[in-house]
MIDO-483471 format. One line per 8 residues: number of its first residue (from 1); their letters; for each residue y, x, z of C-alpha. Coordinates in steps of 0.05 Angstrom, whole numbers. Layout:
BEGIN
NUM	a	Y:X:Z | ... $
// end
This chain:
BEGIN
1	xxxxxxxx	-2565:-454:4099 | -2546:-395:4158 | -2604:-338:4153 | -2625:-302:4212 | -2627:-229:4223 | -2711:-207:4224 | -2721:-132:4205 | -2690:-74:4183 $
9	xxxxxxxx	-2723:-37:4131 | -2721:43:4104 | -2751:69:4047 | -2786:137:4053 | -2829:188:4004 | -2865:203:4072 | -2873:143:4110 | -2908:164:4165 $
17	xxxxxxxx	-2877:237:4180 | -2812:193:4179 | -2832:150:4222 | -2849:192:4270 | -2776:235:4256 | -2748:162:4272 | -2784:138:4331 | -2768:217:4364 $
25	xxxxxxxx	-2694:203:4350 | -2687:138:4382 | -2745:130:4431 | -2782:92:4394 | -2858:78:4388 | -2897:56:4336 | -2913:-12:4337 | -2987:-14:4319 $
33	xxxxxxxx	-3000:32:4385 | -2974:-19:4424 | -3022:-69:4400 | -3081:-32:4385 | -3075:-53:4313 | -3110:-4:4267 | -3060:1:4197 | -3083:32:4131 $
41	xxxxxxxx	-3035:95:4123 | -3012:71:4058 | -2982:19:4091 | -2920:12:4114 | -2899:33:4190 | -2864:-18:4251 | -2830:21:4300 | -2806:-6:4362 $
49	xxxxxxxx	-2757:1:4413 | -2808:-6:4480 | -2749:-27:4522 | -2743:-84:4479 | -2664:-85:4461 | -2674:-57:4388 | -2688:-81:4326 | -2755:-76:4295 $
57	xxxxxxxx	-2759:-24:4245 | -2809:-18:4178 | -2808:55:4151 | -2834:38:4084 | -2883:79:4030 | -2842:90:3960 | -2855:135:3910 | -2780:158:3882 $
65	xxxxxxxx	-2743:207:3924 | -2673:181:3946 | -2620:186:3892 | -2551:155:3905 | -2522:140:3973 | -2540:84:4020 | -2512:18:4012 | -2533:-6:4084 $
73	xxxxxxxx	-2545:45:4140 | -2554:55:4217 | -2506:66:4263 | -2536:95:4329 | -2508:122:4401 | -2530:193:4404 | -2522:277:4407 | -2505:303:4344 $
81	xxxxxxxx	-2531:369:4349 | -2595:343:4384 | -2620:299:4320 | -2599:362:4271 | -2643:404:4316 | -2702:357:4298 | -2683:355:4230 | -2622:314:4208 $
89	xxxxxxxx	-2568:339:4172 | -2495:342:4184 | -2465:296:4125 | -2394:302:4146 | -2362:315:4223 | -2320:267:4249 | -2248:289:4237 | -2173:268:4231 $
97	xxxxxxxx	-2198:206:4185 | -2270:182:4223 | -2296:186:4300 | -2364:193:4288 | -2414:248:4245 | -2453:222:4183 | -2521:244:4183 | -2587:240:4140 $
105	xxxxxxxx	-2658:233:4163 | -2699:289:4134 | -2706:239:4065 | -2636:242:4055 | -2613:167:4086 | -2554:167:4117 | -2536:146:4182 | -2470:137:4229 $
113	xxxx	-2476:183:4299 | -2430:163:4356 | -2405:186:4417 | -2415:132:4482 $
// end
């Protein structure tokens, strides 16, 4: 059996505000405004890349806070200092050891900035 890469999924307290913190960061829009689609808030959130090259996104409603560090996480293209002006912070800089910044959305989940 080979499985096939659908989704990628990330678990937020605040669905919603992260969504919106997500699709800011990489240009993305929310799915359901593309389609007219009218979701419940409670449930969870696609985001989109409109340009059509990125993956589909859920920003899923839990109700524990993050505890322990991500197992899986995102490695994106982008300006470091731009996403910790909108709210990320800077996990470790990239130094003698890594060439890239660790980051975390405003929940805390981790994710890999680099430089093009």
């Amino acid at each position: 059996m080979t499985a096939v890469f659908k989704d990628l999924c990330l678990d937020a307290n605040d669905h919603q505000k992260l969504a919106d913190w997500w699709c800011a960061a990489l240009g993305y829009v929310r799915r359901d405004t593309l389609d007219g689609t009218e979701r419940e808030p409670a449930w969870p959130v696609p985001i989109v890349d409109p340009g059509g090259s990125g993956p589909l996104i859920w920003i899923n409603p839990v109700p524990e806070p993050k505890s322990v560090k991500n197992r899986m996480h995102l490695d994106i293209w982008g300006v470091t200092a731009e996403l910790v002006a909108t709210g990320a912070t800077l996990v470790r800089a990239r130094d003698e050891e890594i060439d890239w910044d660790i980051l975390a959305d405003p929940e805390g989940n981790e994710f890999c900035v680099f430089t093009r």
